[in-house]
C-alpha positions as CSV (number, residue, x, y, z in Angstrom):
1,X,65.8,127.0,46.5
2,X,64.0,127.4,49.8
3,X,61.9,124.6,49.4
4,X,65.0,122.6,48.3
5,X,66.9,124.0,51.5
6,X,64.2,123.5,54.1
7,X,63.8,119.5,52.5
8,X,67.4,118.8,53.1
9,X,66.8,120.2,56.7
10,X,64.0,118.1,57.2
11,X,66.0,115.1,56.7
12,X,69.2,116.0,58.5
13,X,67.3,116.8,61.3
14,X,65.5,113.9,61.3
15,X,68.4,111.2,60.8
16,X,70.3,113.0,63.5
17,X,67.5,113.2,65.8
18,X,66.9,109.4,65.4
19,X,70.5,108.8,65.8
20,X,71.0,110.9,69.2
21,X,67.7,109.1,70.8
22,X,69.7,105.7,69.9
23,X,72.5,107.1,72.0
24,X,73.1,106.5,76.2
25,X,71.6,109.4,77.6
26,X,74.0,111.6,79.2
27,X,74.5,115.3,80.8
28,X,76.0,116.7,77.3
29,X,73.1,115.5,75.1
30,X,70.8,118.3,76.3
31,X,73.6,121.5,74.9
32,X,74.6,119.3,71.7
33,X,71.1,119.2,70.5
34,X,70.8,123.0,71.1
35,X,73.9,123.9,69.1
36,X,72.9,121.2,66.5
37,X,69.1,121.9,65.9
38,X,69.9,125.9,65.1
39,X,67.7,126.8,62.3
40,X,70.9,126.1,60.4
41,X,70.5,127.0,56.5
42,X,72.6,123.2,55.6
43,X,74.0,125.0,52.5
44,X,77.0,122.9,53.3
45,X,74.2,119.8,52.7
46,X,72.6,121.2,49.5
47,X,76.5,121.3,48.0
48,X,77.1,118.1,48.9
49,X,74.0,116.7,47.1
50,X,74.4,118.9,44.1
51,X,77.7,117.4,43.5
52,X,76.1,114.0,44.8
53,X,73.5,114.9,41.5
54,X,76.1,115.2,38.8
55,X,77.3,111.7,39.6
56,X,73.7,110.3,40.5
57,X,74.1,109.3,43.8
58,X,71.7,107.7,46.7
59,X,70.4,110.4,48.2
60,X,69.7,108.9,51.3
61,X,73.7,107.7,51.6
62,X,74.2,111.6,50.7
63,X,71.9,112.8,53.8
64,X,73.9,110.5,55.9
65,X,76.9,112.1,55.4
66,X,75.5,115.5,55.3
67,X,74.6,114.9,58.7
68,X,78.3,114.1,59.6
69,X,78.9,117.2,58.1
70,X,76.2,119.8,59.9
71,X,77.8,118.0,63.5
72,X,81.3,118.7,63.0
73,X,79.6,122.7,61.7
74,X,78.1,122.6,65.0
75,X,81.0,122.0,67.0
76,X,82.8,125.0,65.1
77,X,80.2,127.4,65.5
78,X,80.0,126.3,69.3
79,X,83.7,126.9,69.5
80,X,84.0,129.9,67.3
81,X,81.6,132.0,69.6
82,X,83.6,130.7,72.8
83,X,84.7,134.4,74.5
84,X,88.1,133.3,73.8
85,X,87.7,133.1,70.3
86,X,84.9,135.5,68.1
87,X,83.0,136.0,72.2
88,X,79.3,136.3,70.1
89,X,76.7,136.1,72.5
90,X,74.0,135.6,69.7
91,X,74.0,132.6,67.0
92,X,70.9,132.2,64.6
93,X,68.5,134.3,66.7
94,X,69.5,132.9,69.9
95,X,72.1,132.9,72.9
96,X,74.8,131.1,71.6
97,X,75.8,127.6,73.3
98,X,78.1,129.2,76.1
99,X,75.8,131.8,77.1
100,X,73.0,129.2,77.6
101,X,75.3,126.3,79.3
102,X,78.5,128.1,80.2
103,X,81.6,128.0,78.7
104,X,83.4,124.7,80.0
105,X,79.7,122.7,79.0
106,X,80.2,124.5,75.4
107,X,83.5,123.3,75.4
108,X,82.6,119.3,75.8
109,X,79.3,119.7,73.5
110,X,81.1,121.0,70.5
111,X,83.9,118.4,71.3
112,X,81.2,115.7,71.4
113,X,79.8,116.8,67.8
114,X,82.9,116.4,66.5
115,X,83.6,113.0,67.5
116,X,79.5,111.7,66.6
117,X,80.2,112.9,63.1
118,X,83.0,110.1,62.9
119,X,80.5,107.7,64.8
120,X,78.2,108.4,62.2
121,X,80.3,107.9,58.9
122,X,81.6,104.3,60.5
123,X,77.9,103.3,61.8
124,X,76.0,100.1,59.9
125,X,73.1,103.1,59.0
126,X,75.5,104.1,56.3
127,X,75.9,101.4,53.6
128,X,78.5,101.8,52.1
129,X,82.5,99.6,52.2
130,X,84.6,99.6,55.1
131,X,87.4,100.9,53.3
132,X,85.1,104.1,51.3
133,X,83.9,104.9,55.7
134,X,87.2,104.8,56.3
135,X,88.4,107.1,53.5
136,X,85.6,109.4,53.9
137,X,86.2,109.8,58.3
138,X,90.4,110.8,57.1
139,X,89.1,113.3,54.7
140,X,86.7,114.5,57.0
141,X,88.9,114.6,59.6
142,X,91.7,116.7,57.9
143,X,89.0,119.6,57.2
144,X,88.2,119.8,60.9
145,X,91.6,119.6,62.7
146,X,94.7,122.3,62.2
147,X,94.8,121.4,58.6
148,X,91.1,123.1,57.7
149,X,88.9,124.5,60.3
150,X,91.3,124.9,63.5
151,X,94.0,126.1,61.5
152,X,92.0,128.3,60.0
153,X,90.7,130.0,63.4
154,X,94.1,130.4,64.6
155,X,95.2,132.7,61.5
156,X,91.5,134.5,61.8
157,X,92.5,135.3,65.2
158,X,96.2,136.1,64.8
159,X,95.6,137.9,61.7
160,X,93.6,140.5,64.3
161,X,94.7,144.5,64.2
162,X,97.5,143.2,61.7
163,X,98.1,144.1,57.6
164,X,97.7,141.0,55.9
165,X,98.2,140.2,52.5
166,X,95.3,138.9,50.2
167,X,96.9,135.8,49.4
168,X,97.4,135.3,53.4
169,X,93.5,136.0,53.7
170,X,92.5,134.0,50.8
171,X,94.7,131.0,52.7
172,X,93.3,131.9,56.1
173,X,89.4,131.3,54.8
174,X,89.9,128.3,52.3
175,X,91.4,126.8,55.4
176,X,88.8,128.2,58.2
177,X,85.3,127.8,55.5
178,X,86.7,126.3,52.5
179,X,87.9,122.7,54.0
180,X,84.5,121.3,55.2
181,X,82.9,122.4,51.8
182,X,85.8,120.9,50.2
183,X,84.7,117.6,51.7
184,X,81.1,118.1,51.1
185,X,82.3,118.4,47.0
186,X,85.1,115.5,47.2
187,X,82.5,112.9,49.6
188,X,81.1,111.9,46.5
189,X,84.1,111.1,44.2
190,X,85.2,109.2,46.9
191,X,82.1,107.2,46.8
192,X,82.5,106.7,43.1
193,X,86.4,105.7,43.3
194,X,86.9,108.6,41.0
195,X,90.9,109.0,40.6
196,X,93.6,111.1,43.0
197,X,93.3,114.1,39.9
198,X,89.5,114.0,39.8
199,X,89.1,114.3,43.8
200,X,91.8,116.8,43.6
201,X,90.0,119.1,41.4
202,X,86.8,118.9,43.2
203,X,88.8,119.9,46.5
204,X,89.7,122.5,44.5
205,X,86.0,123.7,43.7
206,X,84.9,122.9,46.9
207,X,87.6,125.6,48.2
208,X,86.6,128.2,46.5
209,X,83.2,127.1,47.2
210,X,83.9,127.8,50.8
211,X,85.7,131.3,50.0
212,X,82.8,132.2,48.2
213,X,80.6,131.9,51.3
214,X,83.2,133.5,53.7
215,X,83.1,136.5,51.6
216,X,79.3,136.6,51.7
217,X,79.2,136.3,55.5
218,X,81.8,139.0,56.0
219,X,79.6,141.1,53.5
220,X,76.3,140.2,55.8
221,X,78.4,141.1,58.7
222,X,79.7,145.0,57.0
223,X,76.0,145.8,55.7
224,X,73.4,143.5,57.6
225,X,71.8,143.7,60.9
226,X,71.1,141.3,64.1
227,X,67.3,140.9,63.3
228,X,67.7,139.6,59.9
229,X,71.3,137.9,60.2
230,X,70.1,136.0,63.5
231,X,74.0,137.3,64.8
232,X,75.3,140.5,66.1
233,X,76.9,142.3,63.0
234,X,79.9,145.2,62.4
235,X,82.1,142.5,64.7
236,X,84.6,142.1,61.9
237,X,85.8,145.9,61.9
238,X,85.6,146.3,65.5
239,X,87.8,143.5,66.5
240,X,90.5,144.6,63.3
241,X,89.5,141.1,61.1
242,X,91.7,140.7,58.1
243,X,88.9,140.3,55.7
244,X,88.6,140.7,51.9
245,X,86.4,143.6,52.3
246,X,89.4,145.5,55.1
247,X,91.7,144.9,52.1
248,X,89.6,145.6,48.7
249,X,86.4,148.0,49.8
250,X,82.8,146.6,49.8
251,X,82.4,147.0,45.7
252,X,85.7,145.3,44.6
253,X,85.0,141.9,47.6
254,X,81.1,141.8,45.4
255,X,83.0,142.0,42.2
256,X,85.7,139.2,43.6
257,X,82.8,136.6,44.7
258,X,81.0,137.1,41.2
259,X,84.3,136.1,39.5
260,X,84.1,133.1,41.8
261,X,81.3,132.2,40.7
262,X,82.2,132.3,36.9
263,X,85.3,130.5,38.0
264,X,83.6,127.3,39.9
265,X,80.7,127.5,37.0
266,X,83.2,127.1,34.4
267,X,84.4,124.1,36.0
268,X,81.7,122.5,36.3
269,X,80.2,123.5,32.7
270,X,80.6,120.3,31.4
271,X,78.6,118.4,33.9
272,X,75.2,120.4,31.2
273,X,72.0,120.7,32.8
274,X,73.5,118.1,35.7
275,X,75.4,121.5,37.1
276,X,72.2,123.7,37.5
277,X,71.4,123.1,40.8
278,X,75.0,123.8,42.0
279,X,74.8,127.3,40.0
280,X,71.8,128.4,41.5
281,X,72.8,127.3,44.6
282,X,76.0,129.4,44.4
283,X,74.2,132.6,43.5
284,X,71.7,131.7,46.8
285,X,75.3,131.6,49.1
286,X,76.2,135.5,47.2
287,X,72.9,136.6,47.5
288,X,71.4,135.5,51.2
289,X,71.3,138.2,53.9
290,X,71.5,135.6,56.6
């Protein structure tokens, strides 16, 4: 899986690294790059491509859009760690992008992230129709704005110090995690001109996909540590988050994200040996301590 993982970075990296040097150097390029190049894990990638895999995709085109995906990750992990919303200091081992650059500088870089990952699904590097860019920059688009990710922080942080119902907190992280993955599992259907019910149940997967890795970061965040997480742990209960674990208890949130998986497996059970790489790959998101 690591091997697998660290690949797919490899080629991110590079493809966005090419694509940045093609850009007009400007003051903002310096604090996107540090937000961007992270020692990120790109499980959102590795989902993409698995689903990419059941339907024998290019994985080149795949990488390509992956890479749209890790920028707009980027600009929410920037923002999330802003001191008006999560205030971490600390993101993958390091100061986090407002510590190093200041807060207003943060503020633009994420911004500018979120914008190249639409320059890069409409740019002539991704071959592909017009009309599939286009579809693929409104789906992508809906997971980042207050229908998926910003949505989603703004329940996180109302939801503070408050008694919230699991359906509420189920909502709150298919919105805040589950969107982007949702994209990441729907990106290739789209490319296939798979039908409205075919997307719609991969939207589906990719959501619980996304809860499924919410729940495992809040359960690195109750029992991990800053040298082994690469982030400040414990946050959640200080600040009064409405998480799975506040409402269920550590053993019952472990017992929910195995269901998940049995869930998202089942759905994709017909796919045969085609599916593999997507079940291991869910039992790496349960399992990591980072």
């Amino acid at each position: 899986m690591q091997k697998e993982l660290n690949k797919i970075a490899r080629d991110t990296n590079s493809f966005l690294k090419k694509f940045i040097k093609k850009q007009k150097k400007t003051e903002l390029i310096t604090p996107m790059r540090y937000g961007l190049f992270s020692r990120g894990k790109k499980i959102r990638s590795k989902i993409l491509l698995d689903i990419g895999s059941l339907f024998r995709l290019n994985y080149k085109t795949l990488i390509i859009i992956g890479s749209a995906v890790e920028c707009i990750h980027a600009y929410s992990l920037i923002h999330d760690d802003l001191p008006c919303m999560d205030n971490d200091t600390v993101r993958r081992g390091k100061p986090s992008t407002h510590i190093k650059f200041g807060e207003s500088t943060a503020v633009l870089a994420g911004n500018s992230l979120l914008t190249m990952a639409f320059e890069i699904l409409s740019h002539k590097d991704l071959k592909i129709p017009e009309i599939t860019k286009t579809n693929l920059i409104n789906k992508i688009s809906e997971s980042s704005g207050h229908l998926g990710i910003a949505g989603g922080q703004y329940l996180d942080l109302s939801y503070e110090h408050k008694k919230i119902s699991q359906k509420k907190i189920i909502e709150m992280e298919k919105k805040k995690t589950g969107k982007l993955f949702s994209f990441c599992c729907t990106a290739p259907l789209i490319l296939k001109k798979k039908n409205k019910l075919e997307i719609k149940k991969f939207e589906n997967i990719g959501s619980d996909i996304g809860l499924l890795f919410q729940v495992a970061d809040d359960l690195i965040d109750y029992k991990g540590n800053l040298i082994t997480a690469g982030k400040k742990t414990g946050k959640d209960k200080k600040r009064g988050k409405a998480t799975l674990i506040s409402l269920l208890g550590h053993k019952n949130t472990i017992k929910y994200a195995s269901k998940l998986i049995l869930k998202i497996n089942n759905e994709i059970k017909k796919y045969g040996s085609n599916s593999k790489n997507l079940s291991e790959t869910l039992n790496y998101i349960l399992n990591r301590n980072k």
